[in-house]
The first five atom37 places (N, CA, C, CB, O) and aatype in JSON, in Angstrom:
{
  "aatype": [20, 20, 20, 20, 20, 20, 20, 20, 20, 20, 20, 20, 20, 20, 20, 20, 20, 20, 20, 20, 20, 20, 20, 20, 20, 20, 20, 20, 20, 20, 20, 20, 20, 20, 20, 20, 20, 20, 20, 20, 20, 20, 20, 20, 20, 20, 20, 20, 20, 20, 20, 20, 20, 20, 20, 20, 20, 20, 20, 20, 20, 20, 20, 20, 20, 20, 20, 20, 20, 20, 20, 20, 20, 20, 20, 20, 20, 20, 20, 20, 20, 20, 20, 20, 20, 20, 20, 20, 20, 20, 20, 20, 20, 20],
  "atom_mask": [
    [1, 1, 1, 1, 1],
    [1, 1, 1, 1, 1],
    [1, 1, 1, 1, 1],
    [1, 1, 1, 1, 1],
    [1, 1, 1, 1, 1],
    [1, 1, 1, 1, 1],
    [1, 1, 1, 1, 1],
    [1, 1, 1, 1, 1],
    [1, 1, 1, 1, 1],
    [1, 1, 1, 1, 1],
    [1, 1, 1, 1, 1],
    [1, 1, 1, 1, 1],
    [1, 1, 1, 1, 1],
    [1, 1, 1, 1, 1],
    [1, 1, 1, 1, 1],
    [1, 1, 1, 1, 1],
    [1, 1, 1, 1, 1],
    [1, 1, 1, 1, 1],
    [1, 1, 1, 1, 1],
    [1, 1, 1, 1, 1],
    [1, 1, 1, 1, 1],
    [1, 1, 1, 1, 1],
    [1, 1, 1, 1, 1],
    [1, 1, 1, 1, 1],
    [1, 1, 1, 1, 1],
    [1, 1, 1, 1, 1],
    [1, 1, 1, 1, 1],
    [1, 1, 1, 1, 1],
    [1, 1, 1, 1, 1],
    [1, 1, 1, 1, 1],
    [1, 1, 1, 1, 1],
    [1, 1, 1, 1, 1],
    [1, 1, 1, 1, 1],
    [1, 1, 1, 1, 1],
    [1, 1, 1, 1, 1],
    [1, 1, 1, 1, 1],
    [1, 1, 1, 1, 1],
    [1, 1, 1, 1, 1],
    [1, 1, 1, 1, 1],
    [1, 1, 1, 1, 1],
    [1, 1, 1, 1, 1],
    [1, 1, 1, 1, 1],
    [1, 1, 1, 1, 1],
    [1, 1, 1, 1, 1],
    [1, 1, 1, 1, 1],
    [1, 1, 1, 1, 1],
    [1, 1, 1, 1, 1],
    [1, 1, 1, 1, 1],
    [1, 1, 1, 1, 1],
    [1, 1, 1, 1, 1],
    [1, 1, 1, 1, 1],
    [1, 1, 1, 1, 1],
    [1, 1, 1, 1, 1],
    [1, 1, 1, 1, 1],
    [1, 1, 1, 1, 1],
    [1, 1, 1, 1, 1],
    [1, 1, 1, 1, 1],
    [1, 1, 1, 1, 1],
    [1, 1, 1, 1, 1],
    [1, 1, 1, 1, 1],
    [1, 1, 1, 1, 1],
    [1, 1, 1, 1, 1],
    [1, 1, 1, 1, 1],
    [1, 1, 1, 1, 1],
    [1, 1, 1, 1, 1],
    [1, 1, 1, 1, 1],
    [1, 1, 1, 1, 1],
    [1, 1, 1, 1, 1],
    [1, 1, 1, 1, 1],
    [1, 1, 1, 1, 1],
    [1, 1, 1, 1, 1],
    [1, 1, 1, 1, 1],
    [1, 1, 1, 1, 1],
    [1, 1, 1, 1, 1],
    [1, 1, 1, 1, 1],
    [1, 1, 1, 1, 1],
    [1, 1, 1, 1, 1],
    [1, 1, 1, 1, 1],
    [1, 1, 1, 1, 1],
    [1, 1, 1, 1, 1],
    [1, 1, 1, 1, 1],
    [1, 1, 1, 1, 1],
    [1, 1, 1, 1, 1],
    [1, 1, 1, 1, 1],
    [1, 1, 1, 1, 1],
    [1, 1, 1, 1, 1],
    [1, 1, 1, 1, 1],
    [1, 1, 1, 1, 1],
    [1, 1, 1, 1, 1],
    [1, 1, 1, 1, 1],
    [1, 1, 1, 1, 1],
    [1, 1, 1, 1, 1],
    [1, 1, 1, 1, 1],
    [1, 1, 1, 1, 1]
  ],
  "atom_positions": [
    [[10.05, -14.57, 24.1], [8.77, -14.53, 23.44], [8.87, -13.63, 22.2], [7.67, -14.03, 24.41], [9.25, -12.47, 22.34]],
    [[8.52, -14.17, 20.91], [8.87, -13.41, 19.69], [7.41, -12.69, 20.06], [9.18, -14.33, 18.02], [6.33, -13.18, 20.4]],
    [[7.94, -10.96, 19.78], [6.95, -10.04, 19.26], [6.12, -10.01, 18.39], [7.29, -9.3, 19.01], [6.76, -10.5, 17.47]],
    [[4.89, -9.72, 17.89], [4.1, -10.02, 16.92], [4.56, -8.83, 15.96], [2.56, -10.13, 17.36], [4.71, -7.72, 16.46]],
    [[4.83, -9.06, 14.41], [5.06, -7.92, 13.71], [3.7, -8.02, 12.87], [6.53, -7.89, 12.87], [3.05, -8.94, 12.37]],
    [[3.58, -6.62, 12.96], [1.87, -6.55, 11.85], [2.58, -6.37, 10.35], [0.47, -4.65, 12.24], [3.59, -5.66, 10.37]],
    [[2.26, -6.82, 9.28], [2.48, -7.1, 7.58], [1.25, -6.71, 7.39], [2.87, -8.7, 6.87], [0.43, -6.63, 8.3]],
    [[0.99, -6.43, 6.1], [0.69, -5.88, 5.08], [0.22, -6.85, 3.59], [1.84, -5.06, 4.99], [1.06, -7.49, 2.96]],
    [[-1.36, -6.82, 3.18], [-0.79, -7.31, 1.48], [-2.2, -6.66, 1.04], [-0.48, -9.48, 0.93], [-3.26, -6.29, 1.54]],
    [[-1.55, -6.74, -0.19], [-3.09, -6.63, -1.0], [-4.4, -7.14, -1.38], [-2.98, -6.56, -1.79], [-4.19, -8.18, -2.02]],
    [[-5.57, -6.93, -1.31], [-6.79, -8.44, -1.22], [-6.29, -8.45, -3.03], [-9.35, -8.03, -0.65], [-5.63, -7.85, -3.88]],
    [[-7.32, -9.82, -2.74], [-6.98, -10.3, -3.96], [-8.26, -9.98, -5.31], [-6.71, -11.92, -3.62], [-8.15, -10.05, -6.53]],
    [[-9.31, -9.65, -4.52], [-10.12, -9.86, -5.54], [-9.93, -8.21, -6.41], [-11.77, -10.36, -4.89], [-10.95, -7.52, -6.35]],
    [[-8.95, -7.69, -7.04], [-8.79, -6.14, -7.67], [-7.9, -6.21, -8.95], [-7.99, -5.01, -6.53], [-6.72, -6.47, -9.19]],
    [[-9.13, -5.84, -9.74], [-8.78, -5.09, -11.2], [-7.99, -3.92, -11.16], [-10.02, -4.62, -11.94], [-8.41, -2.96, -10.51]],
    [[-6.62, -3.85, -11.9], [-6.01, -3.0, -11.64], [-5.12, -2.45, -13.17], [-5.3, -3.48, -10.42], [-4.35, -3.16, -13.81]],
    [[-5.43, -1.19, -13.44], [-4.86, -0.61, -14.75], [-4.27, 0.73, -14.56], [-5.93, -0.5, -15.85], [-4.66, 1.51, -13.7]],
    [[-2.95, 1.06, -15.72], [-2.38, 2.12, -15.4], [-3.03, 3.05, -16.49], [-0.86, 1.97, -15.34], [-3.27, 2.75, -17.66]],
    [[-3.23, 4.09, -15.95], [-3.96, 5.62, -16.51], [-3.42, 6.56, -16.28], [-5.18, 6.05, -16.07], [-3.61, 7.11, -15.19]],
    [[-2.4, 7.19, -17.37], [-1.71, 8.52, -17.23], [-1.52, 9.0, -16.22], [-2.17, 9.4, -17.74], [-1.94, 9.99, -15.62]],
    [[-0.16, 7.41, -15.85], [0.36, 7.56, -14.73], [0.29, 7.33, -13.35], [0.43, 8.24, -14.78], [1.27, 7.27, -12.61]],
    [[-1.37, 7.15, -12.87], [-1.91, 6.69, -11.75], [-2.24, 5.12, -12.04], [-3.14, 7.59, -11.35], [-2.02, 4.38, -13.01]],
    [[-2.66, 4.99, -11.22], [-3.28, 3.08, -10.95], [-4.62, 3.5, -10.78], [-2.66, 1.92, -9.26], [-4.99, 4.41, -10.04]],
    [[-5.39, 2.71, -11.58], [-7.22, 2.82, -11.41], [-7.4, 1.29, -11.21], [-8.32, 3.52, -13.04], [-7.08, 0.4, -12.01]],
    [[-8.08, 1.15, -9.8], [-8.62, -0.51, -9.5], [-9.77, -0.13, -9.47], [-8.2, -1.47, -8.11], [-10.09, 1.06, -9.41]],
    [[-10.72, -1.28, -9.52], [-11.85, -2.09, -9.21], [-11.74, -3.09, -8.42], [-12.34, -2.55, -10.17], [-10.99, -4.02, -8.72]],
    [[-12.68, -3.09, -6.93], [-13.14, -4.02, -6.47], [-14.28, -4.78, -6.52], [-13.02, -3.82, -5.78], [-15.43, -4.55, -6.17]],
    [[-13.6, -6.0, -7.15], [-14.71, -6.86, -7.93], [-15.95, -7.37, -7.28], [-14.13, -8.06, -8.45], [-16.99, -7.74, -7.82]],
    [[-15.56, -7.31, -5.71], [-16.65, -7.65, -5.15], [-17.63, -6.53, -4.19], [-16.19, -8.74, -4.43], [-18.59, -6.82, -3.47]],
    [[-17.07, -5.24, -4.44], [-17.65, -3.71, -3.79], [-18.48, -3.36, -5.13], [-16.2, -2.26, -3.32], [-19.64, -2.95, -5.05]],
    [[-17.73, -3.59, -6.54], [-18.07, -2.67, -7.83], [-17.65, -1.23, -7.46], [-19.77, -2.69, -8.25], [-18.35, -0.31, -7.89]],
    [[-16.53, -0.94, -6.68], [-15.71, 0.36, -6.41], [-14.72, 0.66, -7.34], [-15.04, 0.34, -5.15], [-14.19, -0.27, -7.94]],
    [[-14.43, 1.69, -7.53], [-13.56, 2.17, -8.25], [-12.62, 3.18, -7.35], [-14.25, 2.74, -9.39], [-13.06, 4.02, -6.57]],
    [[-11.12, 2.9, -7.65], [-10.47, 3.84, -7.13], [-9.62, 4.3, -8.06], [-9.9, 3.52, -6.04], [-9.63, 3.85, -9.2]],
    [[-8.79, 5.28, -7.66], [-7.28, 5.64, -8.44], [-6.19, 6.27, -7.16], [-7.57, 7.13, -9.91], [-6.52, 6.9, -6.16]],
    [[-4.7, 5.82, -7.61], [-4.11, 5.99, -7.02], [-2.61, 6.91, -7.66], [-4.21, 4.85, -6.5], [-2.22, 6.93, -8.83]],
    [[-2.05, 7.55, -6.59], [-1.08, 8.19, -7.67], [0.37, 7.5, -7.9], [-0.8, 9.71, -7.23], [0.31, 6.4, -7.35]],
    [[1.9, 7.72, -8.58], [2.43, 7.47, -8.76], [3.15, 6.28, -7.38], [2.66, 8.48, -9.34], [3.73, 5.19, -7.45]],
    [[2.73, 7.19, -6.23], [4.07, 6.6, -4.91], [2.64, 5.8, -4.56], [5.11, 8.08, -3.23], [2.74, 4.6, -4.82]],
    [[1.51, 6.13, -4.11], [0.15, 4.64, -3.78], [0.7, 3.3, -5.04], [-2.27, 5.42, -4.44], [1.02, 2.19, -4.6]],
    [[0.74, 3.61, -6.68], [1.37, 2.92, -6.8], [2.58, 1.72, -6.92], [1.1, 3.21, -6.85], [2.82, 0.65, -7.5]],
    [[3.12, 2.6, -6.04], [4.58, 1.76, -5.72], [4.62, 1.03, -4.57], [5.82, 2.65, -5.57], [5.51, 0.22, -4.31]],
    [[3.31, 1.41, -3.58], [3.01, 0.44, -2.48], [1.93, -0.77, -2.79], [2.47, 1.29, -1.27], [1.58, -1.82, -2.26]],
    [[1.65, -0.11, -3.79], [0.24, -0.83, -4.32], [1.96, -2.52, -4.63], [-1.11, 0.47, -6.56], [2.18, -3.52, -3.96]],
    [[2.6, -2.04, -5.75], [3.28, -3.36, -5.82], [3.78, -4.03, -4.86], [4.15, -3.35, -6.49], [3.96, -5.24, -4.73]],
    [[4.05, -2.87, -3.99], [5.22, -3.47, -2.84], [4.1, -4.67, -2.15], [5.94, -1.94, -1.36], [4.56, -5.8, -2.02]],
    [[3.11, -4.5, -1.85], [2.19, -5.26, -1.24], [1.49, -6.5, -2.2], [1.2, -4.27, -0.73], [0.6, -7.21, -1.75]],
    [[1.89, -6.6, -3.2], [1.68, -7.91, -3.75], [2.51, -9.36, -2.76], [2.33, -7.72, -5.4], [2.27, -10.56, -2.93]],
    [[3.53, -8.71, -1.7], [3.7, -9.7, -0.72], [3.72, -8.86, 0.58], [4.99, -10.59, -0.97], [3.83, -7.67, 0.86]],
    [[3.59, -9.89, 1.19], [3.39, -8.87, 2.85], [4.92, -7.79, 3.1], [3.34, -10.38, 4.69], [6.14, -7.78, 2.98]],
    [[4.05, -7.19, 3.42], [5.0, -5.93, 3.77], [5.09, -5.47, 5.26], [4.47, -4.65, 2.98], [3.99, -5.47, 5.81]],
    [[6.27, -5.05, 6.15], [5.79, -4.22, 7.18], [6.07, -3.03, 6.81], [6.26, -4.46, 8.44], [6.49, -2.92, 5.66]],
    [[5.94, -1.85, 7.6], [5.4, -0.48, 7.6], [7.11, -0.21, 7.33], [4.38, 0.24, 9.2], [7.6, 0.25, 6.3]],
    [[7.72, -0.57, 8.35], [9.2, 0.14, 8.31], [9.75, -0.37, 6.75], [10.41, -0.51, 9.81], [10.52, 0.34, 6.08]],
    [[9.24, -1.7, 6.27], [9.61, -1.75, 4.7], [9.39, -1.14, 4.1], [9.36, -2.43, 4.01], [10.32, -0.8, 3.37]],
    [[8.22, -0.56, 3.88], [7.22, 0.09, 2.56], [7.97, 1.36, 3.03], [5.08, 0.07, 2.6], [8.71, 1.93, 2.23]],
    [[7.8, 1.93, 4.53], [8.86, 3.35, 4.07], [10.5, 4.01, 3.48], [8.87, 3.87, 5.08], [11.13, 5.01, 3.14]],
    [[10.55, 1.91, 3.8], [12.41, 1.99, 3.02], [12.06, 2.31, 1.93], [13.57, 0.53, 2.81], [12.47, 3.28, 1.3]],
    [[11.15, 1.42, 1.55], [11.19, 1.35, -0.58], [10.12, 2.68, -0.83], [10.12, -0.73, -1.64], [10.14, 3.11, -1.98]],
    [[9.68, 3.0, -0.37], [9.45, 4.56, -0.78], [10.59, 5.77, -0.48], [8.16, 5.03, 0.03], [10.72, 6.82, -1.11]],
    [[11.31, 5.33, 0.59], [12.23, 6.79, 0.65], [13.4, 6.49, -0.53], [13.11, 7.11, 2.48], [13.68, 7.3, -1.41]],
    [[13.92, 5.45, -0.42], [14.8, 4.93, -1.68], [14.29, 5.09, -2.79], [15.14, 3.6, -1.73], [15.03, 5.63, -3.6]],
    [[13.1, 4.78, -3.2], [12.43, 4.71, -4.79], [12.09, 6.66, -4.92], [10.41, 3.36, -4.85], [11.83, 6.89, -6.1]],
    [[12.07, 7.27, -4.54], [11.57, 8.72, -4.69], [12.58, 9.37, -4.27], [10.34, 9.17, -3.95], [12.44, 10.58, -4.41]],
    [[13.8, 8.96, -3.71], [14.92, 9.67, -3.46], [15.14, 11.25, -2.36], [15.2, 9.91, -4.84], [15.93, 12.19, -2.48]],
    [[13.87, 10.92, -1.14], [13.59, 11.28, -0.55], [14.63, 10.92, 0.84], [12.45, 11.08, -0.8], [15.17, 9.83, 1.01]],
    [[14.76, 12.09, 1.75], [15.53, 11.79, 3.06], [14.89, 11.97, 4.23], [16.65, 12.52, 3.21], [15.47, 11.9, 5.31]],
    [[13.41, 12.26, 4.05], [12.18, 12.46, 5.1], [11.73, 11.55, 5.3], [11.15, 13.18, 4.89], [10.62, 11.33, 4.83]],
    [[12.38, 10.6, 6.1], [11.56, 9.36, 6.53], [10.55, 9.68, 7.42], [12.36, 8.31, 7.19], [9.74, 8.75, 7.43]],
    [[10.25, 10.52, 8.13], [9.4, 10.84, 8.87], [7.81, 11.28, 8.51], [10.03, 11.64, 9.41], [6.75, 10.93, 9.03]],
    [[8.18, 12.53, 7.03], [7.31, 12.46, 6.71], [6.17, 11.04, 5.26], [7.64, 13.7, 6.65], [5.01, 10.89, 4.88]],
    [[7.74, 10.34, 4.99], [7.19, 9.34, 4.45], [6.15, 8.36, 5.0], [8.08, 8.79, 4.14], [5.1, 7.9, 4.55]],
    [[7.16, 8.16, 6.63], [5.9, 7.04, 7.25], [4.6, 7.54, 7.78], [6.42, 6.22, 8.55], [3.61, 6.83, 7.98]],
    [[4.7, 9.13, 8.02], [3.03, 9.38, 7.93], [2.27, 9.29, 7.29], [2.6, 10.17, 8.02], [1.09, 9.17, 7.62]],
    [[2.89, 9.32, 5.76], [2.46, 9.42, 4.23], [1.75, 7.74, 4.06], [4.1, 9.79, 2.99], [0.6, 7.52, 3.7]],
    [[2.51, 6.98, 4.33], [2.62, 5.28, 4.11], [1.59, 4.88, 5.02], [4.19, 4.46, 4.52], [0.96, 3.87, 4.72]],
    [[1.27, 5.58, 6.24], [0.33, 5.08, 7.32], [-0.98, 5.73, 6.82], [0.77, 5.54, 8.93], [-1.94, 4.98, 6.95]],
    [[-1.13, 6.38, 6.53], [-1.87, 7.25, 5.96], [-3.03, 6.25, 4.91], [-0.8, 8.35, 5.19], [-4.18, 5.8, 4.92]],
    [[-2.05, 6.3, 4.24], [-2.22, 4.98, 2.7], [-2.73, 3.83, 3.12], [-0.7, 4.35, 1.88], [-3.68, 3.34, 2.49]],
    [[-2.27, 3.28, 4.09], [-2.47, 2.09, 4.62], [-3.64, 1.77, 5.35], [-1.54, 1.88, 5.3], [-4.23, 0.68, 5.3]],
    [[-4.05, 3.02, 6.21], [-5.04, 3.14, 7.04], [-6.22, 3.27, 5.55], [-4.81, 4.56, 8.32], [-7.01, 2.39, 5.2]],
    [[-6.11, 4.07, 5.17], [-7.23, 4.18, 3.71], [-7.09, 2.87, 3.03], [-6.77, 5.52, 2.4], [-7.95, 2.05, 3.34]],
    [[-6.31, 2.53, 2.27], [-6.65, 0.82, 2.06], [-7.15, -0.21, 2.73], [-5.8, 0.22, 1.87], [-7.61, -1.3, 2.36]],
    [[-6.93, 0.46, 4.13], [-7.52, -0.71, 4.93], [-9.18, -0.58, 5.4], [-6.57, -0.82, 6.32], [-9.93, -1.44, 5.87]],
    [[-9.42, 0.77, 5.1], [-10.46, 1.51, 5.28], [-11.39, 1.0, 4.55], [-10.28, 2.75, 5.07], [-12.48, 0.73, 5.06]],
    [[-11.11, 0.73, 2.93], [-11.75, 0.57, 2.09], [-11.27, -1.11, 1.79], [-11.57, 1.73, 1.09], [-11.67, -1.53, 0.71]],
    [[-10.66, -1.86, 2.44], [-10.69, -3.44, 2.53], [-10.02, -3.6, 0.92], [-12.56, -4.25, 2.83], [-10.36, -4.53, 0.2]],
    [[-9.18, -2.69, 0.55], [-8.07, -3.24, -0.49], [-6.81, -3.76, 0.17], [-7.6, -2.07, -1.49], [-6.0, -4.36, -0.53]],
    [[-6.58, -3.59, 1.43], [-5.47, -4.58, 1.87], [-5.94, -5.21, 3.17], [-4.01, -3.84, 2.09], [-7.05, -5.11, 3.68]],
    [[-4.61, -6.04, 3.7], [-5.69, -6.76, 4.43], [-3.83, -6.56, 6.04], [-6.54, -9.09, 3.31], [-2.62, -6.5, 5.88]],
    [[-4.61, -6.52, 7.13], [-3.28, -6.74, 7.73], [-3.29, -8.16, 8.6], [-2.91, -5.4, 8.71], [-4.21, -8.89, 8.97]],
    [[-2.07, -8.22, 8.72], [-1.3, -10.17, 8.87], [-0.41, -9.91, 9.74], [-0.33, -11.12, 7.36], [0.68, -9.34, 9.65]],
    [[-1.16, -10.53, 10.87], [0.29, -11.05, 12.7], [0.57, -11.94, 12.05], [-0.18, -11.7, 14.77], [0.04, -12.92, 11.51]],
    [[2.37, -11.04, 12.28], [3.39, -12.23, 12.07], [3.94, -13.22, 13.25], [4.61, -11.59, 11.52], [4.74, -14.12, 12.98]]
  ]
}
């Protein structure tokens, strides 16, 4: 029996611009505004396709040149739980 893996993506309906360095979206259908910082932005891309959790903390510990995976995936769950909080991502059984 294949295990269900939970993924990751981004909704679709978000305006998204870079501002000295951070990411500032709009949700077009909240009229919310957020900003995010350099590493939210690098999940922010990573999730333009589904992602799982143990991915997004590869390509963050690799992309920041970090050897704390531990404290990365609290960092990444963290993120995730708040995006999901605020319905900028969406999560997908694989």
């Amino acid at each position: 029996m294949k295990e269900d893996i939970m993924r990751y993506e981004r909704s679709a309906n978000m305006m998204v611009a870079e501002m000295d360095g951070d990411l500032v979206m709009m949700d077009i259908d909240q009229g919310s505004y957020f900003a995010i910082n350099p590493v939210g932005g690098h999940l922010w891309q990573q999730l333009e396709t589904p992602q799982t959790l143990a991915g997004l903390v590869e390509s963050v510990t690799k992309a920041f040149a970090t050897d704390d995976a531990s404290q990365v995936k609290t960092d990444v769950e963290g993120f995730l739980a708040d995006m999901a909080h605020n319905n900028l991502i969406r999560e997908i059984r694989a």
